[in-house]
C-alpha positions in Angstrom: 23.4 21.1 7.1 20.6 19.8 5.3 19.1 16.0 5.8 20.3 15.6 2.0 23.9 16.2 2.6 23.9 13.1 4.9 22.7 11.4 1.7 26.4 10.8 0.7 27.7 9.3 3.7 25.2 6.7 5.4 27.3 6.8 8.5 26.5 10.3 9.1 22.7 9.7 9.4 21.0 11.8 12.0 18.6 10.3 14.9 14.9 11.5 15.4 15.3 14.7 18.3 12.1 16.6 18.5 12.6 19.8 20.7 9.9 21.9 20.6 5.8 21.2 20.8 4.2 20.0 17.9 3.3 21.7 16.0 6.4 24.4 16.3 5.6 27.9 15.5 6.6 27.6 11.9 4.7 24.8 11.1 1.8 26.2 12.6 2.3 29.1 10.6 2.2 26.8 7.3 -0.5 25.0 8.9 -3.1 27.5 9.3 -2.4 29.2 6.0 -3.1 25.4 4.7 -6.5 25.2 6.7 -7.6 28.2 5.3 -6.7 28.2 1.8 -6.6 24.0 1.2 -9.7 21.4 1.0 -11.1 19.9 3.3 -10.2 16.6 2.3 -6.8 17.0 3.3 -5.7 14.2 6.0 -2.3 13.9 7.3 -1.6 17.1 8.4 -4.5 16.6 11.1 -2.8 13.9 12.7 0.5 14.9 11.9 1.0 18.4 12.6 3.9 19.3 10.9 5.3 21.1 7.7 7.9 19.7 5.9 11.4 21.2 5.4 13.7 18.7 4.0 14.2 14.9 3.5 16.8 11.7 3.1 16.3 8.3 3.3 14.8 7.2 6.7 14.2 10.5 7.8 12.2 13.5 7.6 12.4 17.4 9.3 10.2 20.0 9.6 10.3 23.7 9.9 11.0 23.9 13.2 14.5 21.4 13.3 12.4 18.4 14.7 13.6 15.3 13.2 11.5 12.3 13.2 12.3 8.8 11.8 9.6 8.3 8.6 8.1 4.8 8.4 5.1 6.2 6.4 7.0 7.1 3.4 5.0 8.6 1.3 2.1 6.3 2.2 4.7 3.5 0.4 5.6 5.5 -2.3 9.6 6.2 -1.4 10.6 2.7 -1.7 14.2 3.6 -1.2 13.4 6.2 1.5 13.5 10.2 0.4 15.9 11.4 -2.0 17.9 8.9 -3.1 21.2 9.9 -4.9 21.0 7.6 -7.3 17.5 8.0 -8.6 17.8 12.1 -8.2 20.8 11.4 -10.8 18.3 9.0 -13.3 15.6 11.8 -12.8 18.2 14.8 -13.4 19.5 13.2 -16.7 16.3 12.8 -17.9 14.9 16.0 -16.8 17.1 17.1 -19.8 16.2 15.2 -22.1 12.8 14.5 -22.3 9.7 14.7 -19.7 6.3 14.1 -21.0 5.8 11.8 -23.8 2.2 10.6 -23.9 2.3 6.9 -25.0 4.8 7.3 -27.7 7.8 4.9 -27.2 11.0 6.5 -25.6 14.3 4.7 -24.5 13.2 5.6 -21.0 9.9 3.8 -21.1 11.1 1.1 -22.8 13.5 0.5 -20.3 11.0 0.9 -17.6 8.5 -1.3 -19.4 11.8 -4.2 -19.7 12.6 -3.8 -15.7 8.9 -4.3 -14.7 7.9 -7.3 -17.1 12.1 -8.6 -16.4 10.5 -8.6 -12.2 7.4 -11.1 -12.6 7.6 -14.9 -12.1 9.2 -16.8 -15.2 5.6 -18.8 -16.1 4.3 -14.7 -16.4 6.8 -12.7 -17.8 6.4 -14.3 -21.4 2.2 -13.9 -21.6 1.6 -11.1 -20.2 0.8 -6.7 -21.3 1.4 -3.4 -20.3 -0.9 -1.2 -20.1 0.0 2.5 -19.0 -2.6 4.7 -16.8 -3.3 7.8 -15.7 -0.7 9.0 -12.5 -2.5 6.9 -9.9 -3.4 3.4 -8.7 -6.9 4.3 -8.4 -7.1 5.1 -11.8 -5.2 1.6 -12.9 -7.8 0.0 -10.5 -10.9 1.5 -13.0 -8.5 0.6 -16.2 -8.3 -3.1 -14.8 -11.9 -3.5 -14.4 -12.8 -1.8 -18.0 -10.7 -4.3 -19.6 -12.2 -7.5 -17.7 -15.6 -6.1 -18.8 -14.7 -5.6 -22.3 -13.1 -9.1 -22.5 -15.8 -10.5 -20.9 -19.1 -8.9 -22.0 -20.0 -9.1 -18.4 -20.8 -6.5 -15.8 -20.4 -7.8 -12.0 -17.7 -7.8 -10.2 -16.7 -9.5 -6.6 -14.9 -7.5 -4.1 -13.6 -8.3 -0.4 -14.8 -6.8 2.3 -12.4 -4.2 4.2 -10.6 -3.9 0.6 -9.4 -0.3 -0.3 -9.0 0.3 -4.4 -8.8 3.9 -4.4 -11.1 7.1 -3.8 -12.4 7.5 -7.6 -15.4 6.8 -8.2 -14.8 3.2 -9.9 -12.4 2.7 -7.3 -14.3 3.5 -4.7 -17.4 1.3 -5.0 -15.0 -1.5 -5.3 -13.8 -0.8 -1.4 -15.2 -1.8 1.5 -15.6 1.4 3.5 -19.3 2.8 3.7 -18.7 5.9 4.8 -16.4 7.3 1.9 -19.4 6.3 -0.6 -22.5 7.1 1.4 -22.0 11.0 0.6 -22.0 9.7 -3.3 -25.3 9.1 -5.0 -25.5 6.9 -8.0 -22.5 5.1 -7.7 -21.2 2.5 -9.4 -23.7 -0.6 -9.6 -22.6 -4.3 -10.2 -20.7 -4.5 -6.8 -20.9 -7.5 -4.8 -19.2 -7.6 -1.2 -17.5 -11.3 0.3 -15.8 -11.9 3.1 -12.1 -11.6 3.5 -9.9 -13.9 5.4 -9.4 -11.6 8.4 -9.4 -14.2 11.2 -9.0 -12.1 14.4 -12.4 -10.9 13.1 -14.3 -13.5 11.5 -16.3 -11.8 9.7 -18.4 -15.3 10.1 -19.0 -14.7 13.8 -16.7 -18.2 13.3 -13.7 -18.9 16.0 -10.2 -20.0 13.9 -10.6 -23.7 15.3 -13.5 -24.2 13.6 -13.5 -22.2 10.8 -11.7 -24.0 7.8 -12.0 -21.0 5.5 -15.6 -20.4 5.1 -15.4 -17.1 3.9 -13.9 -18.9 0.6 -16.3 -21.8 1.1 -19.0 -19.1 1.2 -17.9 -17.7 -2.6 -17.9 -20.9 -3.6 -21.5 -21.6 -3.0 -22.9 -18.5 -3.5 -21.2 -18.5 -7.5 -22.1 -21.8 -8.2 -25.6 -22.2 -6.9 -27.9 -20.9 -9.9 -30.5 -19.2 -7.3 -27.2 -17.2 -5.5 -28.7 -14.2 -7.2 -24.9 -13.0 -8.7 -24.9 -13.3 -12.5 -21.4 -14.6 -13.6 -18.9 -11.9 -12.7 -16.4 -9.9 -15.1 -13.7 -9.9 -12.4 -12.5 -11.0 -8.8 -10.6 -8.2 -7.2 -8.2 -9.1 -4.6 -5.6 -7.4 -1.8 -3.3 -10.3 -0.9 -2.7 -8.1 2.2 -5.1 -5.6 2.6 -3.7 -2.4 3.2 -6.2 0.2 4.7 -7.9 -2.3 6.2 -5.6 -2.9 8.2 -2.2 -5.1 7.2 -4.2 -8.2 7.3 -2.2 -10.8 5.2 -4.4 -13.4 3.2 -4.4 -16.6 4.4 -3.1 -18.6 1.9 -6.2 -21.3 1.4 -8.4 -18.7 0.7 -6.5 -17.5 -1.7 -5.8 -20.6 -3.4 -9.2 -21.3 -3.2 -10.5 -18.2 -4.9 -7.7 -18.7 -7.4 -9.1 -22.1 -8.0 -12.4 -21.1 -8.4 -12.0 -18.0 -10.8 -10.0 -20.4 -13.2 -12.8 -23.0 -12.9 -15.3 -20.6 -13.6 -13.1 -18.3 -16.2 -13.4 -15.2 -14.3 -10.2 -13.4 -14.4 -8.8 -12.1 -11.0 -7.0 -9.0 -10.7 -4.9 -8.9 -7.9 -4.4 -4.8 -6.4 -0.5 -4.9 -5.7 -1.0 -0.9 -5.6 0.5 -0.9 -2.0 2.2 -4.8 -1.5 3.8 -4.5 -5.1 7.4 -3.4 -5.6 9.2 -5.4 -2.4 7.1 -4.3 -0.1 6.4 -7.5 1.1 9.6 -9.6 0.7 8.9 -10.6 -2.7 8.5 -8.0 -5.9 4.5 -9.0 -6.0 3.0 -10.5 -3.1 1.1 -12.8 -5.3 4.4 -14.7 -5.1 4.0 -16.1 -1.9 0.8 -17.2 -2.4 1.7 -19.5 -5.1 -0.9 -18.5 -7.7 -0.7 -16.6 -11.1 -3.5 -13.9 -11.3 -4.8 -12.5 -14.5 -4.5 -9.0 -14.3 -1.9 -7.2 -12.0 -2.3 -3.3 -10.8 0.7 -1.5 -10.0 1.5 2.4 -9.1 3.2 3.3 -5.5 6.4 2.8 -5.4 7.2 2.2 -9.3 9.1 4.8 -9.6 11.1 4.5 -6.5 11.2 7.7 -5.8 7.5 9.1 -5.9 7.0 10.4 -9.0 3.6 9.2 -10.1 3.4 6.3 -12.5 0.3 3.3 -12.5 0.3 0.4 -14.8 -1.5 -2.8 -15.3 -0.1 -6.2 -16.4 -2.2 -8.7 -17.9 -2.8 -12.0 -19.7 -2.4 -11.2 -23.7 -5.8 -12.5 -24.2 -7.9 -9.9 -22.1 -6.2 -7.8 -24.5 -9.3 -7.0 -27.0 -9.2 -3.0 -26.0 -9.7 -0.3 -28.9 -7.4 1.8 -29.4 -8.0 4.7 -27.1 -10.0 2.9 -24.6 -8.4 3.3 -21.6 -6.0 6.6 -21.5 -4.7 9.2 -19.6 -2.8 12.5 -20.5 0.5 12.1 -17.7 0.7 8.2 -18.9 3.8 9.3 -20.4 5.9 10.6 -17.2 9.4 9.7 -18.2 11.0 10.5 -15.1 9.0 8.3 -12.9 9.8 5.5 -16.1 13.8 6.5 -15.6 13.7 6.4 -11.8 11.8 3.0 -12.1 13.9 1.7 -13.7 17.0 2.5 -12.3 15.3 1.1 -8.9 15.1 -1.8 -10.3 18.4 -2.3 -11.3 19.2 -0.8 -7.5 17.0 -3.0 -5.9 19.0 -6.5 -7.7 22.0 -4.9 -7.0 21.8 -4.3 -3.8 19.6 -6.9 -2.7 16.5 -5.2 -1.4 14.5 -7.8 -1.3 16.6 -9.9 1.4 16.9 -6.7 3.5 12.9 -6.5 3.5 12.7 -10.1 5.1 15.3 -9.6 7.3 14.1 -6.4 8.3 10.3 -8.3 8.8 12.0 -10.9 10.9 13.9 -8.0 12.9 10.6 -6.4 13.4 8.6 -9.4 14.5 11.0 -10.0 17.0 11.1 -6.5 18.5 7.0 -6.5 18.4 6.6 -9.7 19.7 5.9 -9.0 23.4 3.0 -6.5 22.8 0.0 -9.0 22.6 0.8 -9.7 26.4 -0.4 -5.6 26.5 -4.4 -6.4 26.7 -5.1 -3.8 24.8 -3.5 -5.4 21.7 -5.2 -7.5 20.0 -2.6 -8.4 17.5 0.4 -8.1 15.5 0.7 -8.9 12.0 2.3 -8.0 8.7 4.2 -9.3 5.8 8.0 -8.1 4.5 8.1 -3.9 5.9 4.6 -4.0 5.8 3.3 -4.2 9.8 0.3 -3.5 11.7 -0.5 -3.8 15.5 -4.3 -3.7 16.2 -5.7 -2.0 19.5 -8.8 -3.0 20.8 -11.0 -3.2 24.5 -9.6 -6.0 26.1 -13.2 -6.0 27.8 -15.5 -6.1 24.9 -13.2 -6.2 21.9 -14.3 -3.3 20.1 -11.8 -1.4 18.3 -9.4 1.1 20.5 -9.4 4.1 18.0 -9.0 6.5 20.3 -6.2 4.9 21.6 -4.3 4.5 18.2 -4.8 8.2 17.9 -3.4 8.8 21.2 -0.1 6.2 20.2 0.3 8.2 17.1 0.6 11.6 18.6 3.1 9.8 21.2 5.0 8.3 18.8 5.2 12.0 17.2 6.5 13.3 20.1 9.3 10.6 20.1 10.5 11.6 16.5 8.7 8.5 14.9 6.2 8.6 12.0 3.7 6.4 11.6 -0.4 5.9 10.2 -3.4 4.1 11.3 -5.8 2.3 9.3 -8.1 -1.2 9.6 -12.1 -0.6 11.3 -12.2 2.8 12.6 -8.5 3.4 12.9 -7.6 1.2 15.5 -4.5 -0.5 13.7 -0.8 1.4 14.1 0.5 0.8 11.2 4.4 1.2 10.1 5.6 1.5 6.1 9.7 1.7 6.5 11.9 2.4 3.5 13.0 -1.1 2.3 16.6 0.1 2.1 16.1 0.6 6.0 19.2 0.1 8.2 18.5 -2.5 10.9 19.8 0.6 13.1 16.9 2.4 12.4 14.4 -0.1 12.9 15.8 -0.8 16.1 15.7 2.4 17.1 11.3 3.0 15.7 10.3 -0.4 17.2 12.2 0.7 20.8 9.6 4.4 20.4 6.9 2.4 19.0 6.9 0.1 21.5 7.1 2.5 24.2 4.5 5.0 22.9 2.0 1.9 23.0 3.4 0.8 26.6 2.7 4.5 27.4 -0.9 5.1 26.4 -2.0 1.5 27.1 -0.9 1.8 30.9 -2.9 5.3 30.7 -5.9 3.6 29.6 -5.8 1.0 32.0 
């Protein structure tokens, strides 16, 4: 039986086994052909040895029978977990109908286009655009940018520190890591770097009881005071929870603060919901929760529910002074991701998604609550079924990368699939299907949480 038949009858759902090494002989067959005949740049597969067979919902199996429980989804992507029945059926209809349509108007898209504006805040839905990109966030992140520029007529543009906009080569220069742009000559100029809200780390050198949000403080200044050196900026770019860097929530001053400020200063902020967007967090944008109205949105992961590639922005009708033809893309027009977006949409009201993401947060924070008495953790954090524990030297603090490698590979072994991110890799990080059963998180936090006891009692 494949892991799709149990698709049909949720009570049937299998439980993670893995019974051979990792990887098994056929994987390892698919493997090396892959290492020989694929990029370099290729990524999971070196962590995660394994080569897929077949998928449903929570869970995953590779070649060899081993079935693990699959809280990276996709990184975030499979919204509904693999496969499910009712978007395969909304991508099947419209298989036959119609699949590519560039950015001509089809009932599909137009229904997609009415679900996503129908999901934003009441004061937004009514003033704000659509703007279709190419497949990927990335590119939407580069389209978001152009258009702040072009209403503008300025250049700059702020960034955050530890933020992750993509791996293009707009996209790129707009995220923190050095190492991904030091190989690239002439990259994109105009860049300026602040510091993020991460607390556990100030990046002030500052301790939380005496830091009353500098790092927005320090914005502040360095905008306002004519010798700061930054000409007026274009745009503000902003992760309310960065990501990559490591699941560190916003706090919500800063926010507020940098909110503030752009309005004061009419620099329009684009907020990169690329991997908090869709539910992810508890609410459909995280911007929600933070109480502010941004500018410009960027949206592609899970918009399709299902992973079929779609990216769009959303934005204020008047930034809206493009040309025709100024920001395009040739699979803009993917009406199957537009008729599986939609129809997770109307999933995600019907079945109440949303209040299954906070109670499956709350679940979670309760399970994970005992490992910062492990001193090798340094903390816990996250935000709807978006969670992150961060492993670092109890000694001198440094980050624990090793050890996060090392809880991967024995959460791996336990049937549980998880990714790493944040400085050097030393955050475990988990990204469940927001239609998870509180079953199956019960059962991920129980091998999480011993795959971390494990390997922290080793490197003790």
């Amino acid at each position: 039986m494949s892991l799709a038949d149990h698709s049909a009858n949720p009570d049937m759902l299998p439980y993670p086994y893995v019974l051979s090494d990792l990887p098994g002989p056929r994987s390892a067959e698919l493997l090396a052909r892959q290492a020989r005949r694929e990029s370099n740049a290729r990524t999971y597969p070196r962590r995660l040895p394994l080569a897929i067979a077949d998928a449903s919902g929570s869970f995953l199996r590779d070649l060899d029978g081993n079935t693990f429980i699959d809280f990276l989804t996709g990184a975030g992507v499979l919204s509904l977990g693999h496969n499910h029945p009712e978007l395969v059926r909304a991508v099947t209809g419209q298989l036959a109908r119609l699949t590519h349509g560039l950015d001509f108007p089809t009932p599909a898209k137009d229904a997609f286009t009415e679900a996503q504006l129908s999901m934003l805040p009441p004061g937004l839905r009514d003033r704000m655009k659509i703007h279709f990109c190419g497949p990927t966030g990335g590119d939407a992140v580069d389209a978001a940018i152009k258009l702040c520029k072009t209403a503008t007529g300025r250049g700059d543009v702020i960034a955050f520190q530890g933020g992750f906009h993509g791996s293009g080569h707009a996209a790129m220069a707009l995220s923190g890591l050095v190492r991904q742009k030091q190989p690239i000559r002439n990259g994109v100029p105009g860049i300026h770097f602040f510091p993020y809200s991460y607390c556990t780390r100030c990046p002030l050198g500052l301790v939380p009881e005496t830091c009353g949000t500098n790092c927005a403080g320090y914005l502040e200044q360095s905008l306002h005071d004519k010798n700061g050196g930054i000409p007026l900026p274009a745009a503000v770019i902003l992760e309310m929870v960065q990501g990559e860097g490591g699941v560190i929530p916003a706090r919500k001053e800063f926010v507020q603060r940098v909110r503030a400020l752009t309005r004061e200063l009419d620099i329009p902020l684009v907020v990169d919901e690329v991997q908090t967007g869709c539910g992810r967090t508890g609410t459909w944008f995280a911007f929600e929760q933070y109480d502010i109205e941004p500018d410009v949105i960027v949206a592609s992961k899970a918009l399709s529910g299902i992973g079929l590639p779609v990216a769009i922005i959303m934005y204020d009708r008047r930034l809206d002074v493009w040309a025709p033809g100024a920001h395009i893309g040739t699979f803009r027009g993917n009406q199957l991701a537009f008729a599986a977006g939609a129809e997770a949409v109307r999933i995600m009201r019907r079945d109440d998604v949303l209040a299954n993401v906070r109670e499956r947060g709350e679940q979670i924070a309760d399970r994970l609550a005992m490992l910062p008495k492990i001193p090798w953790v340094r903390e816990v954090r996250g935000l709807g079924l978006m969670w992150g524990v961060e492993l670092a030297d109890p000694l001198d603090g440094s980050p624990a990368t090793e050890l996060a490698h090392e809880v991967q590979a024995a959460a791996l072994r336990r049937g549980l699939i998880i990714e790493l991110g944040g400085r050097d890799d030393c955050v475990v990080r988990i990204l469940p299907p927001l239609n998870v059963t509180a079953d199956v998180v019960d059962t991920a936090c129980s091998i999480l949480v011993d795959a971390i006891d494990e390997r922290c009692l080793v490197a003790a």
